[in-house]
Residue, then its C-alpha position, 0 to 999 in steps of 0.5 A: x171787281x170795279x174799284x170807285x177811284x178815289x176823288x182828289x181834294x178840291x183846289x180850295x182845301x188843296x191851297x191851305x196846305x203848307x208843304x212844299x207843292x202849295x206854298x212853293x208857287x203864287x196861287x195862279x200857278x198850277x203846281x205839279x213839280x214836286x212829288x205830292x198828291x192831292x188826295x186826303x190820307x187813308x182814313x187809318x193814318x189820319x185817325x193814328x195821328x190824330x189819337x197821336x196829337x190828342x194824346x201829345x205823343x210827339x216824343x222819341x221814336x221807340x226801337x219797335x214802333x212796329x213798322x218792321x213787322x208791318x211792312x213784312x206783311x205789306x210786303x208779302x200781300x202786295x209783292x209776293x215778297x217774304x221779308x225778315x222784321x229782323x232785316x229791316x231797319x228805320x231812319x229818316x227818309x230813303x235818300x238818308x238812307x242811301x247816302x249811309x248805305x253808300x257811306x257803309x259800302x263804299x270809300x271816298x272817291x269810289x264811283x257810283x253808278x246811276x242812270x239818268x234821266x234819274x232822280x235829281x238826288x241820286x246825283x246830289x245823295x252820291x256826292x253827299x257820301x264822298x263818291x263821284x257819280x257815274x252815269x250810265x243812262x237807261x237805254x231808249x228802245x223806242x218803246x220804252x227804258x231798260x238798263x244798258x246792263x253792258x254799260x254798267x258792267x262796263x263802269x264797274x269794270x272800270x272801278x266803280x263801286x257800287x250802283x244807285x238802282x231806282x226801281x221803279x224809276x224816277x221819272x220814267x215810271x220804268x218797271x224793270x223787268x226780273x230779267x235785268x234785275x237778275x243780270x245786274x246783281x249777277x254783274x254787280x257780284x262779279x265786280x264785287x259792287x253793291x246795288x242799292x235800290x230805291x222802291x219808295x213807288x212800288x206800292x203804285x205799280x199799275x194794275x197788270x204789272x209785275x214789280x220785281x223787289x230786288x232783293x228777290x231776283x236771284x241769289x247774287x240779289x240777296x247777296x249784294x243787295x240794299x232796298x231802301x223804300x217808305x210809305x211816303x210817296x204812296x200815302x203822301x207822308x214825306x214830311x213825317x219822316x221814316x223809311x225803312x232799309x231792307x237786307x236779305x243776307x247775314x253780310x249785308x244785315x250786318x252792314x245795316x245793323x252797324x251803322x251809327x245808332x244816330x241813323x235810326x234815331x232820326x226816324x219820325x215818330x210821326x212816320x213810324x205811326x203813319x208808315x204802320x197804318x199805312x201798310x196795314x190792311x186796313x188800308x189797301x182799299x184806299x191804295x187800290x182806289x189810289x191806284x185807280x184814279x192814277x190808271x184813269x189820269x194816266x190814260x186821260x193824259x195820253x189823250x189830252x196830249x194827244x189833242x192838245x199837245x200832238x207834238x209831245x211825246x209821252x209813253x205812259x208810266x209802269x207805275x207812279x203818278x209822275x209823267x217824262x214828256x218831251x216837249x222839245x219840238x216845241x221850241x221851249x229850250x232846254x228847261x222847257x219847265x221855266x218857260x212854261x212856268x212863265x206863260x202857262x202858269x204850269x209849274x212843272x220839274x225842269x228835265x235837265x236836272x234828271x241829267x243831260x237825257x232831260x234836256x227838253x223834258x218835263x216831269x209832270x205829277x198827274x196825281x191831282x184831280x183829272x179838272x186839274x190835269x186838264x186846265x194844266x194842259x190846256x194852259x200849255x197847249x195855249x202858249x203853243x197856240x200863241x207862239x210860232x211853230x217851232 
């Protein structure tokens, strides 16, 4: 069955918004660094939170807003994953969450291993915890990422801890396969380590992808495993503050239900109320036509670059709305995001601080209208028009 994409909101409407992407840059830049979308919430959220302000339900989150119940069932129409309510605990968004995992697992000093080119706050979260950040990049295979499971065996037997695991990954879009899923964890159980998986984009796997939750991949998983995801990314909530922390073993949940009472009470109402309609079913059409409209601008990407950027390389995302292109035969530098920002009126998130692998990369958040997309490129691939071949 075809499904209609859905149709991103028009720059106009965009530019009254007061988050981070829309207030950020002057309104001759285009913004797509930061990881918002342009499309209007799923009618089911915007409708609870608008019962919400009316009936000034702005007070303290309950202990049940009925998230936990909600994302079980979420979790088992979209994943094919059985998740316990009872193993899920709130708080404010994923990366609070890692730094208490880590702070609950792990002491001070003790190395954590992440795998860049990787989420900036892995590297800023593991710090924030007292752990010193251990990277083993993921390894190029000239067609895609993968772990570099002998790397990571490797910190772990030289005494690292625990490893922060971003699945999908940020900014590649890598899906990484039950395989390696399953390998880690056994690796991580024989070195006594933890993993703590980040899978804030699962809700965006492409359509013919298989995304593994990790606490699904084997035995050894459920037992050394932390899943810490939210509704923010997919349905754009990341203001409203909730996320959820996923345990699948009586060791590890008791981990979760022994931290501070004041980790869960920083859970947003707000969140808790979006995050509820959000993994409703009520709101799996907009989520499908969500994901539509990111295959259509993930493929129009592939073919504007192409055109107008012949020199990038780009390898389509797994899932996510977020692009890792290297422009680095382009001349730009090491940050080519700060250049482009400058002459192209692009903004786009600089390379290098997704890790030394980010040196003349870009990230570029294709979750806007394909009008955009395309005047973003072609306002690049005019600064390369106009500038010496490098």
């Amino acid at each position: 069955m075809s499904i209609t994409p859905l149709e991103a909101l028009p720059l106009e409407t965009l530019r009254r918004r007061s988050s981070t992407k829309w207030r950020t840059y002057p309104e001759d830049v285009l913004p797509l660094f930061v990881a918002e979308v342009d499309f209007a919430l799923a009618p089911a959220i915007t409708a609870v939170l608008a019962e919400a302000v009316a009936n000034g339900d702005t007070g303290y989150t309950p202990p049940d807003p009925g998230i936990r119940a909600a994302f079980s069932r979420f979790a088992a129409r979209r994943f094919g994953w059985t998740v316990d309510p009872a193993r899920v605990r709130t708080t404010a968004d994923v990366m609070m969450g890692v730094v208490e995992l880590l702070r609950a697992t792990t002491n001070p000093g003790d190395g954590v291993v992440i795998m860049p080119p990787v989420y900036p706050p892995f590297a800023l979260c593991t710090a924030e915890a007292g752990c010193v950040s251990v990277p083993v990049p993921l390894r190029d295979t000239g067609t895609a990422w993968e772990l570099d499971l002998a790397g990571i065996d490797a910190a772990l037997e030289a005494g690292a801890r625990a490893v922060l695991l971003c699945n999908p990954h940020n900014p590649t879009g890598t899906v990484h396969s039950a395989e390696a899923l399953t390998a880690l964890a056994e690796i991580a159980e024989r070195h006594g380590a933890v993993v703590i998986s980040d899978e804030i984009h699962a809700p965006l796997v492409s359509e013919g992808v298989s995304f593994t939750p990790f606490l699904t991949a084997g035995e050894a998983a459920t037992r050394v495993g932390y899943a810490v995801t939210s509704a923010s990314k997919a349905y754009n909530l990341a203001g409203l503050k909730c996320a959820l922390m996923v345990t699948a073993d009586e060791a590890t949940t008791s981990v979760v239900r022994g931290l501070n009472p004041e980790v869960e009470w920083r859970t947003g109402l707000f969140g808790a109320l979006a995050g509820v309609a959000a993994f409703d079913e009520a709101s799996d059409a907009w989520l499908d036509a969500l994901r539509a409209a990111l295959a259509h601008n993930r493929a129009l990407l592939t073919r504007l670059l192409a055109e107008k950027l012949p020199r990038a390389v780009y390898r389509e995302p797994d899932a996510g709305f977020l692009a890792w292109i290297d422009v680095s035969a382009y001349g730009w530098g090491d940050d080519p995001a700060t250049r482009l920002r400058r002459a192209a009126k692009v903004a786009l998130h600089h390379g290098p601080e997704f890790g030394a692998q980010g040196v003349g990369y870009v990230r570029l958040n294709f979750g806007c209208s394909p009008e955009v997309l395309t005047e973003a490129v072609e306002r690049i691939a005019a600064v390369a028009r106009a500038e010496p071949r490098a």
